[in-house]
C-alpha positions as CSV (number, residue, x, y, z in Angstrom):
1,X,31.6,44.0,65.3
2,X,34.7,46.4,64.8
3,X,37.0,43.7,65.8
4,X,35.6,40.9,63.5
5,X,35.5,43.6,60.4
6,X,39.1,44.9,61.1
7,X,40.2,41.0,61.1
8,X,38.7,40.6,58.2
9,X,40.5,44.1,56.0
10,X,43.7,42.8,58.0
11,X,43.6,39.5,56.8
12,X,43.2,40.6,53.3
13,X,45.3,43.1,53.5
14,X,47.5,44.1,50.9
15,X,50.9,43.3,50.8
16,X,52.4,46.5,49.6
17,X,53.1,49.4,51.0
18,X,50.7,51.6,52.7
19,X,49.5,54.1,50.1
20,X,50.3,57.4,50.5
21,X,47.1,59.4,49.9
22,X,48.3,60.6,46.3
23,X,48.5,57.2,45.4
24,X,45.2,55.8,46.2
25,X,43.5,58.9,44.7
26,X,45.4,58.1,41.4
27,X,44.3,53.8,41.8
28,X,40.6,55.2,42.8
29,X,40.4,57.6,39.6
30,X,41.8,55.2,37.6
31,X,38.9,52.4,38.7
32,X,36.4,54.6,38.0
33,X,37.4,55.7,34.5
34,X,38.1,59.4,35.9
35,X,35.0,59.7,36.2
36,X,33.3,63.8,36.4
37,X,31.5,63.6,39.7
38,X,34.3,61.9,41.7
39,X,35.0,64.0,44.6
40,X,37.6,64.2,46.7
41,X,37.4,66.1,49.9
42,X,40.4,66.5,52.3
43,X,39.4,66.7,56.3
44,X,42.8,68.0,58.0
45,X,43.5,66.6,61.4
46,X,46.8,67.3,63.4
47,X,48.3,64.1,63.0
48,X,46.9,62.8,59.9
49,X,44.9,63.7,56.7
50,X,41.4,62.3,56.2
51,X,40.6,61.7,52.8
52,X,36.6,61.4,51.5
53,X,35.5,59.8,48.4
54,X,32.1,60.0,47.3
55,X,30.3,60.3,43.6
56,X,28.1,63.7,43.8
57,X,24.8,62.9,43.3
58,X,25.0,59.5,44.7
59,X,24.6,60.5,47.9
60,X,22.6,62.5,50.7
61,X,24.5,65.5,51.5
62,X,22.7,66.4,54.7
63,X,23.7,62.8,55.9
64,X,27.6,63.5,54.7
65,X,27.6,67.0,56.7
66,X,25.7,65.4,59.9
67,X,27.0,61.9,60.2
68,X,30.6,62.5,58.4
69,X,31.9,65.7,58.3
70,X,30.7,66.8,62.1
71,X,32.1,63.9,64.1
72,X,35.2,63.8,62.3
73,X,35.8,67.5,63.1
74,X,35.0,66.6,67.2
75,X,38.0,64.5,66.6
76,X,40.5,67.3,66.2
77,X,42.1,67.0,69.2
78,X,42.2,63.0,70.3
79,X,44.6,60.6,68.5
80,X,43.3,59.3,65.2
81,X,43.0,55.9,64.2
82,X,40.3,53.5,62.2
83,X,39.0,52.7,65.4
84,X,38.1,55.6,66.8
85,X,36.7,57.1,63.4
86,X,34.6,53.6,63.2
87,X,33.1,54.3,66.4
88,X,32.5,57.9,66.4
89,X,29.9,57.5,63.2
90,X,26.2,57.3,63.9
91,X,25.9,55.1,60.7
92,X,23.9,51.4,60.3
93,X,25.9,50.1,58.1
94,X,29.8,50.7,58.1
95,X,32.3,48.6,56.4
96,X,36.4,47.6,56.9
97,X,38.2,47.5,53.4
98,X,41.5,48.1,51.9
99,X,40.4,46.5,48.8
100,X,40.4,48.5,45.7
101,X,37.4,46.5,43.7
102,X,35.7,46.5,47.2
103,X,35.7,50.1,47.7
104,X,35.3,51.3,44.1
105,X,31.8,49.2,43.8
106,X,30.8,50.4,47.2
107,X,31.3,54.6,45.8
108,X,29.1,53.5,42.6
109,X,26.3,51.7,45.0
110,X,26.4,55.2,47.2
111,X,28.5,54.5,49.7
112,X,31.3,57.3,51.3
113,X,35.0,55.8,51.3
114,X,37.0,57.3,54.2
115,X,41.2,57.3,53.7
116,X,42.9,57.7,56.8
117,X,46.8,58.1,55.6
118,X,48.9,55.8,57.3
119,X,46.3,53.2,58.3
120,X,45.7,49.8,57.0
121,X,42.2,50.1,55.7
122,X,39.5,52.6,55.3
123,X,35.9,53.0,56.2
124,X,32.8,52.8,53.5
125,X,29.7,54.2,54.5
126,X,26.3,54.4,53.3
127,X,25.0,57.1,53.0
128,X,23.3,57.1,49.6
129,X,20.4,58.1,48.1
130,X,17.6,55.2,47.8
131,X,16.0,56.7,44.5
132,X,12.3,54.3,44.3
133,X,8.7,55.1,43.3
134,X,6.3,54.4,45.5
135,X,3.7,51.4,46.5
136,X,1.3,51.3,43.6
137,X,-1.1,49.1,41.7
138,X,0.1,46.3,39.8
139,X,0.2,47.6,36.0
140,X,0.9,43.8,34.9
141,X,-2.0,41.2,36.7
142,X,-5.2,43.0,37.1
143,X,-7.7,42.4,39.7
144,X,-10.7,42.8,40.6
145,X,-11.0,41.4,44.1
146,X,-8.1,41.2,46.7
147,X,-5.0,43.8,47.6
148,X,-3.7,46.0,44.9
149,X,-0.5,46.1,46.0
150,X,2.4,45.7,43.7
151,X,6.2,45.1,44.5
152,X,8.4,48.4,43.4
153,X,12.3,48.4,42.0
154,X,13.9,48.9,45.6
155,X,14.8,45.3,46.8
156,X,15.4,46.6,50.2
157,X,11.0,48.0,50.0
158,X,10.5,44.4,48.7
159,X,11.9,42.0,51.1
160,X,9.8,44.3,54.2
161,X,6.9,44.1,52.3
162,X,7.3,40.3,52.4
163,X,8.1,40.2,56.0
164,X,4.7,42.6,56.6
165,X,2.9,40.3,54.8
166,X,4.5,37.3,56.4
167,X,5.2,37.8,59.6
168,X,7.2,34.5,60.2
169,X,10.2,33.7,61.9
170,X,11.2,30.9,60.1
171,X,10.9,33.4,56.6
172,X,14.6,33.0,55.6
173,X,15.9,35.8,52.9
174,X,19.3,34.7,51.5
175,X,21.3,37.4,49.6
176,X,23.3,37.0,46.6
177,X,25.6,39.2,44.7
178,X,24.9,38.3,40.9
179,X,27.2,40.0,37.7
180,X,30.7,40.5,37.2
181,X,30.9,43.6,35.9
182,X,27.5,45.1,37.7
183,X,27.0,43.6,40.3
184,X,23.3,42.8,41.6
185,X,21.8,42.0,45.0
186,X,19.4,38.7,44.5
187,X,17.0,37.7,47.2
188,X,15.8,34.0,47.8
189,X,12.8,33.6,49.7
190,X,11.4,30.4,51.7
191,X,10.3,29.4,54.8
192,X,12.8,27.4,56.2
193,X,10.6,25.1,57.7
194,X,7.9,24.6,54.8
195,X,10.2,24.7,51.5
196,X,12.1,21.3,50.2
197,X,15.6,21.8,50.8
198,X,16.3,20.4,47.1
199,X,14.1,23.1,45.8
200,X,16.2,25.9,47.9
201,X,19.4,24.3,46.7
202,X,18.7,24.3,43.0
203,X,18.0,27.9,43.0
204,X,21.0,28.9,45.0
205,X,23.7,26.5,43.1
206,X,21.9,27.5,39.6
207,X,22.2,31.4,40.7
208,X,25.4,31.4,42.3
209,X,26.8,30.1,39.4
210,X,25.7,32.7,37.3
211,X,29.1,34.1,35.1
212,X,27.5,37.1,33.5
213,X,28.2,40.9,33.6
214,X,25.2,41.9,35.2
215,X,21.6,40.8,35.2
216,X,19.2,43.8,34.1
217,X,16.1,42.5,35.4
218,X,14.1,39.6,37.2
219,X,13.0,38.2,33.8
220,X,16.4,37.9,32.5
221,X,17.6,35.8,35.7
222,X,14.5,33.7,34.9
223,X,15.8,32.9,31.8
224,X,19.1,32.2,32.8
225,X,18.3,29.3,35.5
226,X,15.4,28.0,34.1
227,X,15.7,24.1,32.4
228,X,14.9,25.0,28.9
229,X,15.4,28.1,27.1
230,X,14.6,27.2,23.8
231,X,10.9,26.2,24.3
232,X,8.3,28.9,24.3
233,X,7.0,28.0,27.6
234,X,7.6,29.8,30.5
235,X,9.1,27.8,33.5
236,X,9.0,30.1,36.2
237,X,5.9,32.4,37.6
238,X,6.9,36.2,37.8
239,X,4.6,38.1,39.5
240,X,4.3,42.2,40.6
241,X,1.8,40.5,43.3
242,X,3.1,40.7,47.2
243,X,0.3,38.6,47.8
244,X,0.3,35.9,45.3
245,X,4.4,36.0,45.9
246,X,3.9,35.2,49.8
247,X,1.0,32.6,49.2
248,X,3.3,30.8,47.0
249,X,5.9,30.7,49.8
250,X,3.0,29.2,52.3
251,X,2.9,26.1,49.8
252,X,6.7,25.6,50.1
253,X,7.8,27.1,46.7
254,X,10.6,29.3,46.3
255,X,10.5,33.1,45.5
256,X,13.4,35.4,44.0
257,X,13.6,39.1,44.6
258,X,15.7,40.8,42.3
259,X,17.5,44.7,42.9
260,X,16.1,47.6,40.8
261,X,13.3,44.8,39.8
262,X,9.7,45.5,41.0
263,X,9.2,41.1,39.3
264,X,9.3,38.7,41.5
265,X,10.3,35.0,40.6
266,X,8.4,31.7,42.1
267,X,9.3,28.2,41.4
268,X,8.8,25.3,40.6
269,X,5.6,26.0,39.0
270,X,3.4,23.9,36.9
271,X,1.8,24.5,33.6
272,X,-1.3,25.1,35.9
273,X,-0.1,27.9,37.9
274,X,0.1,30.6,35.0
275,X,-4.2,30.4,35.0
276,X,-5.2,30.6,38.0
277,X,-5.0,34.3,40.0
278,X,-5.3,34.7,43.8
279,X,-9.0,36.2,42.9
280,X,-9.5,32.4,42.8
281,X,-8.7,32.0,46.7
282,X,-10.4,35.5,47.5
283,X,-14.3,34.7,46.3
284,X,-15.9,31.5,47.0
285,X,-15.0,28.3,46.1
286,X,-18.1,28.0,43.6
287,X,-17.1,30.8,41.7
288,X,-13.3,30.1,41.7
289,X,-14.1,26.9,39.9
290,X,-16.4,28.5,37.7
291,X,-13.8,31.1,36.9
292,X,-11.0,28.3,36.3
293,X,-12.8,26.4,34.1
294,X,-13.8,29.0,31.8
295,X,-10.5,29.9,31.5
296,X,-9.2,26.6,30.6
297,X,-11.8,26.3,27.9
298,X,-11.4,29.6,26.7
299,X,-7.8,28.8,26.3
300,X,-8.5,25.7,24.1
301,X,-11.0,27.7,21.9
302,X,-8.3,30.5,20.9
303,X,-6.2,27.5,20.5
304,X,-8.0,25.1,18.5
305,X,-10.9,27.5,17.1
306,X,-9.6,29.1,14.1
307,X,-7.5,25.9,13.3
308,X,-10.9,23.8,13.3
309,X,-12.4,26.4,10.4
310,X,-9.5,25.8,8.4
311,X,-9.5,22.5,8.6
312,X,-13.5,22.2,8.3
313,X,-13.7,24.5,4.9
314,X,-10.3,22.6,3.3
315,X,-11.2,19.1,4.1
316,X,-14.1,18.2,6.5
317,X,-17.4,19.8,4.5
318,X,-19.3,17.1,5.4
319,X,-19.4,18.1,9.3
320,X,-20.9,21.5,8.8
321,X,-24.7,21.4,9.4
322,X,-27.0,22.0,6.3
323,X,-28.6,25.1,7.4
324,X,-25.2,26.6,8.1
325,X,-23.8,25.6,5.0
326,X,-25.6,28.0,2.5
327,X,-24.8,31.2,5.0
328,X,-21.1,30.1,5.0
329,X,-20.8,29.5,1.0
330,X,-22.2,33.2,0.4
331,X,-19.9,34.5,2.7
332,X,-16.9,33.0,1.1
333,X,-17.9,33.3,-2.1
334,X,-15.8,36.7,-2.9
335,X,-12.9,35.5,-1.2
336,X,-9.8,34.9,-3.3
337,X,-7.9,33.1,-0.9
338,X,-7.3,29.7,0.5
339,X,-9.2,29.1,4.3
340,X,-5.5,28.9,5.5
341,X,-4.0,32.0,4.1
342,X,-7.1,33.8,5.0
343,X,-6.8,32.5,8.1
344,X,-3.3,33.7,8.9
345,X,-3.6,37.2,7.4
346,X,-6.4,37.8,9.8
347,X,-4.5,36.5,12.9
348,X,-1.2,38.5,11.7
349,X,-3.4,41.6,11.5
350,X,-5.1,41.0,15.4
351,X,-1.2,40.7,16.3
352,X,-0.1,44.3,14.7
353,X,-3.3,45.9,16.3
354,X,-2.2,44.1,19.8
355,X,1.3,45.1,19.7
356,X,1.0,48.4,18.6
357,X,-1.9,49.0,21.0
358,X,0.3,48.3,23.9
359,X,3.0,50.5,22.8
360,X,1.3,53.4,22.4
361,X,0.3,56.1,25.1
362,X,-2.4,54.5,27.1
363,X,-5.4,56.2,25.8
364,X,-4.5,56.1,21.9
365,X,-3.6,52.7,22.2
366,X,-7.0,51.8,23.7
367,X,-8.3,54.3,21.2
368,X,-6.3,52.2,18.5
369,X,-7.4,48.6,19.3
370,X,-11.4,49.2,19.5
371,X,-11.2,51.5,16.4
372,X,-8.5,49.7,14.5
373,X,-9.9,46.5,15.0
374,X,-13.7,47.5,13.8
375,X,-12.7,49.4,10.7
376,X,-9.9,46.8,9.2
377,X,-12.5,43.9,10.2
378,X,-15.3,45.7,7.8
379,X,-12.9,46.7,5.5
380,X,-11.4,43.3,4.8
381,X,-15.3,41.6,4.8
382,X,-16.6,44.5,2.3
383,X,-13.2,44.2,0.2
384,X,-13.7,40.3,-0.4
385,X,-10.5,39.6,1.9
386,X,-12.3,37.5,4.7
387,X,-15.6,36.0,5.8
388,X,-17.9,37.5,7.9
389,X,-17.8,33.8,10.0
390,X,-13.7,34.0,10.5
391,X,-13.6,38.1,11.8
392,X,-16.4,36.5,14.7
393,X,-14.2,33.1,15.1
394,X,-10.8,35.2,15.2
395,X,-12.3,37.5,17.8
396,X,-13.6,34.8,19.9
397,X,-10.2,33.3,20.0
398,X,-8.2,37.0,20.7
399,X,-10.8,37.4,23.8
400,X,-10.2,33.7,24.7
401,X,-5.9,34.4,24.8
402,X,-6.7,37.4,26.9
403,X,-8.5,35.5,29.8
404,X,-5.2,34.1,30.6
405,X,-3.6,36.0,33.7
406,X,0.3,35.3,32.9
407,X,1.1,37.5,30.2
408,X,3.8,35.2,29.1
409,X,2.0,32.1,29.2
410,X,-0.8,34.1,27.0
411,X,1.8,35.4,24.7
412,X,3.3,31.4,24.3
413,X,-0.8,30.6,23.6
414,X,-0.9,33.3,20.7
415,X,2.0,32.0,18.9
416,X,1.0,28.6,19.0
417,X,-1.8,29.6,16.8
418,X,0.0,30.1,14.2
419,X,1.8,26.7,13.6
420,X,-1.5,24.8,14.5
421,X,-3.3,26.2,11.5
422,X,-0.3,26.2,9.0
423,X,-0.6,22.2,10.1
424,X,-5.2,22.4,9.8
425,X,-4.2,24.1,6.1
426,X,-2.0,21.0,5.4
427,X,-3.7,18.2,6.7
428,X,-6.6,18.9,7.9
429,X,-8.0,17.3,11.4
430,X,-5.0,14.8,11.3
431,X,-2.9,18.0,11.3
432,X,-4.5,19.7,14.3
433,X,-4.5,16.1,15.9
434,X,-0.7,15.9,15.2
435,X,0.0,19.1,16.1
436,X,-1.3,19.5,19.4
437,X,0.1,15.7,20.5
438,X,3.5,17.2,19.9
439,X,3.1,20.3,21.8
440,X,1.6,17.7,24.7
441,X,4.6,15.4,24.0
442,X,6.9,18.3,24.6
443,X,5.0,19.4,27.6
444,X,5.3,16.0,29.5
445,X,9.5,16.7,28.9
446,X,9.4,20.0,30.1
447,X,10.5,20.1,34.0
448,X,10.6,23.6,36.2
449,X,13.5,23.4,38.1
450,X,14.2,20.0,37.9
451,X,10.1,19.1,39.1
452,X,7.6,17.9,36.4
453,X,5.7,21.0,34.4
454,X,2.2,19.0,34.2
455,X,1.9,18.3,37.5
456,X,-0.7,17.3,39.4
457,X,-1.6,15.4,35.5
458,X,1.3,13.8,35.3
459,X,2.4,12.5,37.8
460,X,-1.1,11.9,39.3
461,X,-1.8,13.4,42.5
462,X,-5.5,13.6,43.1
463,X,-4.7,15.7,46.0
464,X,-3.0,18.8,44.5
465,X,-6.0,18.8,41.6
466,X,-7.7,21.6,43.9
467,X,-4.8,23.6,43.6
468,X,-4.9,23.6,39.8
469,X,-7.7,22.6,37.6
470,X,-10.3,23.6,40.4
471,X,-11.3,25.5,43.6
472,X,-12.5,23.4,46.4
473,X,-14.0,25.0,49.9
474,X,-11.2,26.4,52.0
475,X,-11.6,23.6,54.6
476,X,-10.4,20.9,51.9
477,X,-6.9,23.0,52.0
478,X,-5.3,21.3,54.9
479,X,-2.4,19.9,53.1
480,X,0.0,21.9,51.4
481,X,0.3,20.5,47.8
482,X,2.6,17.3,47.8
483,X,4.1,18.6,44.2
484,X,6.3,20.8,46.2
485,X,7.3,18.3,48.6
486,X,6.9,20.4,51.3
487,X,8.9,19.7,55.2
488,X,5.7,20.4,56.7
489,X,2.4,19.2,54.3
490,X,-0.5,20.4,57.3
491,X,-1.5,24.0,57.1
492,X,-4.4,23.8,59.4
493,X,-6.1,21.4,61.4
494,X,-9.9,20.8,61.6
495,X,-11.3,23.2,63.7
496,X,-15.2,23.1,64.4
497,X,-15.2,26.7,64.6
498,X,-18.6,26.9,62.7
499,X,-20.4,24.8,65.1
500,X,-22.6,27.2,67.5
501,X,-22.1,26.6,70.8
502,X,-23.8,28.4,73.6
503,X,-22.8,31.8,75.4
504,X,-21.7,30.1,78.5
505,X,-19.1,27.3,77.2
């Protein structure tokens, strides 16, 4: 190990003189902006001066007393040299480098740099602080069945929950370094065995040639590789879930783990994917498909609901039943306003009491929704503003959006609303109708990392159809979904381990 990293400094060492120690504590100041907490600590030795570089609250100073400061001092009296400093530390990860951008990230990212004057390269050392909350329950995807669980900022806490859960030893974790300017560890995840190789390669050649500054969060790197930034869809799955993250990996998708994230990234995914939830897989199959298929309808009434009373009180009377007719009439006759902008004030005042529900403290904004939302609702029906009929429509469709488990995909579902009844306001059915073909025509263009976004619709595979629009009985889930194109497609074989067989066979 010594050998191969001391080839390595040598190789790219530099070809000026050796600094002198002054020297390299002026170029290391000077890197770092001359920076406050920048320490400098001198060890003296008989033949030589030992130089330590460390920022002071970036790293644990038990470790730099124990595992630095003591073994250098039982050096004193034996002949000094990168070697024998390398092999005196009882440190896991020690690196050879003579580099100045090398060893200036490695102070910021906690490491100890260790001069030795008069030697070709120095020593970095970790010995930083790891500064992470810990395991908790997933703020982000609720559940009510199934592990709690939730991944944390701390990559290194991330990629062992993953192995825990997926005790595999084909589970391959690739590390790259993302940002020029901040620098970020990225993880990808696969099975080496299971995942497409194409898949694996997109992500890596779409990440690695990332030329940014630095990459703040999980959900920004989505953004940055996915096909299509400009459409409102979401193209990638992020998830908080450990066990949703390695179930996806089973299938042969791909997974992302980002530093200082606690999202996780899982592709390709279809337009499927952001309704279902892995409560689906935990309860049985009958209820999972119950649970699906509400969703999915529910999701088509916030869509399509408040656009369809729009277009029904502006152009279509004739479809509303007689005995509903006269109710509806004296309901709207004190409104002032057009279905359509009646229709839109109401949806734009759902949104404020949504948004500024979630960003207040917990219990005011809980407080602020139920309240809120009962006291404007009577107030706009007493105050001639709204019909009694659109407050119970608009609230059907706010509880339909909320049934969807991907808070992007359910944010993408809200604003949709908006242009579909602008469209009901100006044509009527024909609008709705036009409407929602284009969104479907822009769906069927939409790919997720260079797969189709409708899949298992389009193209058909009757075979991955119970791993979107339904839940079938686990033993139907012998194949790993063919929209991932998977190395190995059989995850279990038949077994006829419900058959009762007698004690003695």
């Amino acid at each position: 190990m010594f050998k191969e990293s001391f080839k390595k400094a040598e190789k790219n060492r530099k070809k000026a003189h050796r600094l002198t120690k002054e020297e390299f504590k002026a170029d290391i100041q000077s890197a770092l902006s001359n920076s406050s907490d920048l320490l400098f600590r001198d060890i003296f030795h008989h033949e030589k001066t030992i130089l330590l570089v460390y920022l002071e609250n970036s790293i644990k100073e038990d470790a730099l007393s124990e595992d630095i400061i003591k073994p250098l001092n039982l050096l004193y009296n034996e002949a000094l040299s990168v070697k024998n400093i390398y092999q005196s530390l009882n440190i896991g990860k020690l690196l050879l480098t003579n580099q100045l951008e090398e060893i200036s990230q490695g102070i910021i990212n906690g490491y100890l740099y260790i001069f030795i004057e008069g030697e070709d390269c120095g020593i970095l050392a970790d010995i930083g602080k790891k500064e992470s909350r810990g395991l908790e329950k997933a703020e982000t995807e609720s559940l009510v069945y199934g592990p709690k669980i939730s991944f944390t900022e701390s990559i290194a806490t991330n990629v062992n929950i993953v192995r825990n859960y997926l005790s595999d030893e084909k589970l391959a974790v690739e590390e790259i370094m993302v940002g020029n300017r901040l620098k970020r560890k990225v993880s990808l995840v696969y099975i080496s065995d299971v995942a497409d190789e194409e898949n694996v390669s997109t992500f890596r050649q779409r990440i690695t040639d990332l030329d940014i500054d630095s990459i703040i969060d999980a959900s920004v790197l989505a953004q940055l590789i996915e096909d299509n930034s400009i459409t409102l869809f979401p193209q990638l799955m992020s998830t908080e879930l450990p066990d949703r993250f390695c179930m996806s990996l089973l299938y042969g998708k791909v997974g992302v783990l980002v530093d200082r994230s606690p999202i996780s990234l899982i592709g390709p995914t279809s337009f499927y994917s952001f309704f279902e939830t892995t409560e689906d897989v935990y309860v049985r199959w009958n209820i999972g498909t119950f649970l699906r298929i509400l969703r999915f309808i529910s999701i088509l009434l916030s869509i399509l609901l408040t656009p369809a009373y729009v277009a029904v009180l502006t152009y279509h009377y004739e479809v509303i039943p007689s005995a509903l007719l006269t109710s509806l009439g004296e309901s709207r006759s004190n409104v002032p306003f057009p279905p359509v902008f009646e229709a839109l004030l109401l949806e734009f005042i759902i949104e404020l009491l949504r948004e500024a529900g979630a960003r207040l403290p917990t219990k005011v904004g809980q407080t602020m929704g139920i309240v809120g939302g009962i006291v404007i609702g009577q107030a706009a029906v007493q105050a001639g503003f709204t019909s009694n009929i659109l407050i119970i429509i608009i609230a059907i469709s706010a509880l339909g959006s909320f049934t969807t488990p991907s808070y992007l995909m359910g944010s993408t579902l809200r604003i949709l609303r908006f242009p579909i009844i602008f469209a009901a306001g100006l044509y009527g059915g024909i609008g709705i109708m036009f409407a929602f073909c284009l969104i479907l025509i822009h769906l069927l263009r939409q790919t997720s990392m260079g797969r189709p976004y409708l899949t298992p619709l389009f193209p058909l595979r009757l075979n991955d159809l119970k791993y979107s629009l339904i839940r079938a009985p686990i033993s139907f889930y012998r194949n790993r979904p063919e929209s991932n194109m998977p190395k190995d497609h059989i995850r279990f074989f038949k077994s006829d381990g419900r058959k009762k067989n007698d004690l003695d066979e």
